[in-house]
N, C-alpha and C positions, 0 to 999 in steps of 0.2 A: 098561679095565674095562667090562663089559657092562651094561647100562641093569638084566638083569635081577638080577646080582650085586651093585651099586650099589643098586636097593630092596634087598634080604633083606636086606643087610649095614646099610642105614638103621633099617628096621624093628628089626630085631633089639635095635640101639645103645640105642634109643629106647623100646624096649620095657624093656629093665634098667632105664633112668632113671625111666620112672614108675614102673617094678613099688618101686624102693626108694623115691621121693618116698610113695605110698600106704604103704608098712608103716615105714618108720622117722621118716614123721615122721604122716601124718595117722591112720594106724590107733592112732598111739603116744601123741600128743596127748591132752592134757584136752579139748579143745573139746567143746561139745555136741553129739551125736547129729546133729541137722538141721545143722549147721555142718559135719562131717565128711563127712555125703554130699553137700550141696553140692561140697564140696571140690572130692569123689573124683566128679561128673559133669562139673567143671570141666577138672579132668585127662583123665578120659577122652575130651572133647570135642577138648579141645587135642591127642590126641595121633589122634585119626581126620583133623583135621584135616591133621596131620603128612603123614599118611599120600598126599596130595595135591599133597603138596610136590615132589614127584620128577616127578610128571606136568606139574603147570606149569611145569618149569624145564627140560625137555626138548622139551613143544610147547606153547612161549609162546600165550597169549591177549592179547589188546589190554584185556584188564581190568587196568589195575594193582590195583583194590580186589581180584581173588581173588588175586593174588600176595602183595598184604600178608596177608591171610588165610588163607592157606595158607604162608607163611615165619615170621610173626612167631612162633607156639608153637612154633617148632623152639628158639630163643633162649630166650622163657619157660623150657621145660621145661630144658631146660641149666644156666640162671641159677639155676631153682630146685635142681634135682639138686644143684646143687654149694654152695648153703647148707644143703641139709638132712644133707650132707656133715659142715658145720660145726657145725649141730644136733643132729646124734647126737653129737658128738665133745663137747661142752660138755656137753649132759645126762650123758652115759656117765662123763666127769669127778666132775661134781657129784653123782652120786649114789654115788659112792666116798663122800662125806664120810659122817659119820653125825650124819644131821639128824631131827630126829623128823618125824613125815608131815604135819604141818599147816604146815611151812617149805616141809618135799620136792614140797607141791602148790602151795606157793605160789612156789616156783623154776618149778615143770613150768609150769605156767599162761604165767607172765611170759615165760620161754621160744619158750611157742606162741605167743603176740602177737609177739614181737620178732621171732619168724621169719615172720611172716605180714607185719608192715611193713617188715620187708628184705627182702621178694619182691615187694612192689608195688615201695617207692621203687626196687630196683635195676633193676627191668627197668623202668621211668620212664625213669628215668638213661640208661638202653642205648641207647632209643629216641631218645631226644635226643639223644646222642652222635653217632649213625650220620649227623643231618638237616645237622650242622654241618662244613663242611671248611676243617682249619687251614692259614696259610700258613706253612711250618716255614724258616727259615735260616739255614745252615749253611754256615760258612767253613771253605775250605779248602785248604790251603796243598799246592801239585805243587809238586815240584822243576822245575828250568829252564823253568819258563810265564813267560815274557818280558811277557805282555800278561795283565788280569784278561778273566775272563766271568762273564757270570749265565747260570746253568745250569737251567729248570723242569722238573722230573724227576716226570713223573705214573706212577701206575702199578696195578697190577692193579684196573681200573674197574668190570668189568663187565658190560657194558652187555648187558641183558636183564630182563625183571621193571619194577623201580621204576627203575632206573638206566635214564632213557628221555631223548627228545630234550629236553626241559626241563632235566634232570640236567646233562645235557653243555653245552648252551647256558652256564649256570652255572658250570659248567666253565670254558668256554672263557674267556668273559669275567673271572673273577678270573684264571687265569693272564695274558692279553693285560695286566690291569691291572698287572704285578708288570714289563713290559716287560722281557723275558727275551732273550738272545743268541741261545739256542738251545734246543729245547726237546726232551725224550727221554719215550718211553713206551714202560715198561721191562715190556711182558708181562702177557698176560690185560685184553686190551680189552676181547674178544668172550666173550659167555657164553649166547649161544644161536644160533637159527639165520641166519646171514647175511644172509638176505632179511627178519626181524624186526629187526636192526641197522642197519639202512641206513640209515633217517632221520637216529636218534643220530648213528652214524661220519658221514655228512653234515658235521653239526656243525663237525667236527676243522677243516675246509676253514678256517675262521674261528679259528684260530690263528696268532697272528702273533708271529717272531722274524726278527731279521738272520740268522741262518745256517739257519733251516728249522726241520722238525720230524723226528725218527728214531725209528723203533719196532722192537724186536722181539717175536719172538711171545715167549707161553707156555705153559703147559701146557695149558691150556684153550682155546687157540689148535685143538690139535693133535683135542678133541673134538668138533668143531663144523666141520671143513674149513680147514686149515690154510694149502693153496694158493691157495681163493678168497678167504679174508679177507688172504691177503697179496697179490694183487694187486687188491682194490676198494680196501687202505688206499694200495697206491699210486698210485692214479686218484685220489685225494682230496688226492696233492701231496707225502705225507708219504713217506718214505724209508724204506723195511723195510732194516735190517741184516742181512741172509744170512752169515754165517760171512766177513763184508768190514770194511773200512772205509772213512772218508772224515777229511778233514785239513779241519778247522774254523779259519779266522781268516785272518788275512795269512799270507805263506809266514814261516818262521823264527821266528812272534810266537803259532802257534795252538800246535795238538796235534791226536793222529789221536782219533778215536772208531771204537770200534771195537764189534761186534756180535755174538751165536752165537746159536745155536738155541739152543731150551732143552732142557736134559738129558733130558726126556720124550720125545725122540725116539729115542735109544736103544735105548727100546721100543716104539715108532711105529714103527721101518723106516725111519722118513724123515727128511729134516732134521732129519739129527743133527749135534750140535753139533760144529765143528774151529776150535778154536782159534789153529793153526798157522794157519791162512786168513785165520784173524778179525785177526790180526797182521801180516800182509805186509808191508814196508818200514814198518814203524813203528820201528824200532829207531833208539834213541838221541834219540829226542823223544819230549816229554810225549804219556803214551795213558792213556785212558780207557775202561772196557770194560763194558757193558752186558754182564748175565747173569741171565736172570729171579729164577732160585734161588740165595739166598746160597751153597747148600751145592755151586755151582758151582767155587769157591773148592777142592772136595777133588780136583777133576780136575786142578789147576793142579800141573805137577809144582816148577816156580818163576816165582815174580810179580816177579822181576826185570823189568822194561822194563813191568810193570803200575804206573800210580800209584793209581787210585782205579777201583775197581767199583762200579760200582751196579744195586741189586737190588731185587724186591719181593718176590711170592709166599705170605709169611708174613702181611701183614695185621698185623702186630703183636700177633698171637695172635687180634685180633678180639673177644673176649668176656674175659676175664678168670673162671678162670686157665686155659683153651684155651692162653696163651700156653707153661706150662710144658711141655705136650706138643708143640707145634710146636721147642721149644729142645731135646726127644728127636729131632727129623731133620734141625734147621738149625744151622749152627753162630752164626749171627746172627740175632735178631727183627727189631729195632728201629734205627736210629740209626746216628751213624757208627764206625768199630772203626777200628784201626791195628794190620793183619791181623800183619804183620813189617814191618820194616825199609825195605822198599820199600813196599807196597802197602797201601791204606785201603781200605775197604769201607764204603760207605750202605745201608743197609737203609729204602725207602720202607714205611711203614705200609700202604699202602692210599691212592688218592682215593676208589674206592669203596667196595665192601663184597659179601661172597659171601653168598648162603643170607639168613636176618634179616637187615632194616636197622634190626644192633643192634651197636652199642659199647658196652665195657665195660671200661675200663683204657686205652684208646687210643682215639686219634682216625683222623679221614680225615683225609691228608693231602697240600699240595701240596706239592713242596720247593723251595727258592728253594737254589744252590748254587750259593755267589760264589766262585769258583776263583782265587785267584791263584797 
């Protein structure tokens, strides 16, 4: 998608959400007069600011202050969009009843306040969610894995905006602390231009596991130079999975790990994903397959000789409830699934975060995946 169909299509999305935040809930409101246009220069403010949001995240500045400033009312207006969702839908209720008009202003009123401190505390809540990353672990039981691993499975980071070389430092060091076997980074490192990443990806060098570190791309991989950021991440030590794999552990005691492009290549032209490759001699020992997009899982015609996938991409919906539309194109958000009979599937939340560094229903997250 082109940078300049990517704005219209923002603009536009963003434009619906305030145009209903201003008439269903602040034009509809009791609040007073001066309260009301407050509101409504507040909103307009936050959504010109929106409007700035594409341009920073396309040609980075070394300001993080204008990236938080130009990201965070993308969240706000969302978070509020989608309460005042819940505010028409309770007023519209309640005034079915039939209440005489001295109750009916005194619902409406209570109303407008209660909506007005669940749009502060939630997007509070957001912003503090996004600054914290959890250490999530998850036991997991392969058939014939003769020997256990600890598995740190990071995944769509970032790194661009606020997700800068401090971030990752941070990073590194609570993974190194969890003293991991082997460590995966399952897609969408990189979210801007590769000569603005480099400090960050830097960082990665200072990752420490017995068996290494593996990465493949992701989609966002593929909008930003998908050939140079796979080979600066391999000058940094770390192993890009190309439609290959590699056999982790003693001979007879480990399993293969295996790797694909992500589905977005398809429509790239290039590095697209083959499966059939990503498998070569893996048959009849424990495999493990990195695939950025849960919904990689519908290319699979049988996951026979797959034990466990692991994915990210979704973020866990990110904001809440973003998450019910992302479960409209994935067949997994969150957590781990037991796809069929053979095959399991992890869906990482996110270490970092896209657009706002704002949570809301989920966390960032690392994963600690102790494989026996």
């Amino acid at each position: 998608m082109s940078f300049y169909i990517f704005f219209a299509l923002f603009v536009i999305v963003f434009s619906l959400q305030v145009f209903t935040i201003k008439k269903w809930f602040i034009d509809n409101s009791l609040l007073s007069q001066n309260t009301k246009r407050y509101l409504r220069i507040v909103l307009y403010i936050l959504f010109i600011l929106i409007l700035f949001y594409p341009v920073a995240r396309y040609f980075p500045t070394e300001s993080n202050i204008l990236y938080v400033i130009f990201s965070v009312p993308i969240g706000i207006i969302f978070i509020t969009f989608s309460i005042t969702l819940l505010y028409k839908l309770v007023t519209y209720l309640f005034f079915k009843i039939d209440f005489n008009e001295t109750r009916r202003d005194f619902f409406h009123k209570t109303a407008d306040l209660g909506m007005l401190s669940l749009v502060v505390a939630t997007n509070a809540q957001a912003i503090q969610n996004a600054n914290e990353i959890e250490i999530e672990n998850v036991d997991i039981k392969i058939n014939n894995l003769k020997k256990s691993y600890k598995m740190a499975q990071l995944s769509d980071i970032h790194i661009g905006g606020i997700i800068d070389t401090e971030f990752v430092s941070n990073l590194v060091s609570k993974t190194n602390n969890e003293m991991p076997d082997i460590i995966v980074i399952t897609g969408d490192l990189v979210d801007t231009k590769l000569e603005s990443a480099k400090p960050a990806l830097d960082k990665l060098k200072n990752l420490k596991s017995k068996y290494g570190t593996f990465f493949i791309v992701g989609n966002h991989e593929y909008f930003h130079g998908v050939i140079p950021i796979i080979d600066y991440v391999n000058s940094l030590g770390i192993k890009t999975l190309e439609n290959e794999n590699v056999y982790i552990g003693e001979p007879n005691n480990g399993f293969y790990l295996c790797g694909v492009y992500d589905i977005f290549g398809n429509r790239y032209g290039s590095h697209i994903p083959n499966l059939a490759k990503a498998l070569e001699n893996s048959q009849n020992n424990p495999t493990i397959l990195l695939a950025h997009q849960p919904k990689f899982i519908n290319e699979i015609k049988n996951t026979k000789g797959i034990d466990l996938i692991l994915c990210g991409h979704t973020h866990g919906g990110q904001i809440f409830p973003f998450n019910f539309l992302v479960k409209l194109q994935q067949p997994y958000v969150k957590g781990l699934h037991q796809h069929n009979e053979f095959t399991k599937v992890y869906v990482n939340k996110g270490t970092g975060f896209w657009g706002p560094p704002m949570r809301l229903g989920t966390t960032s997250e690392i994963t600690i995946l102790n494989i026996s």
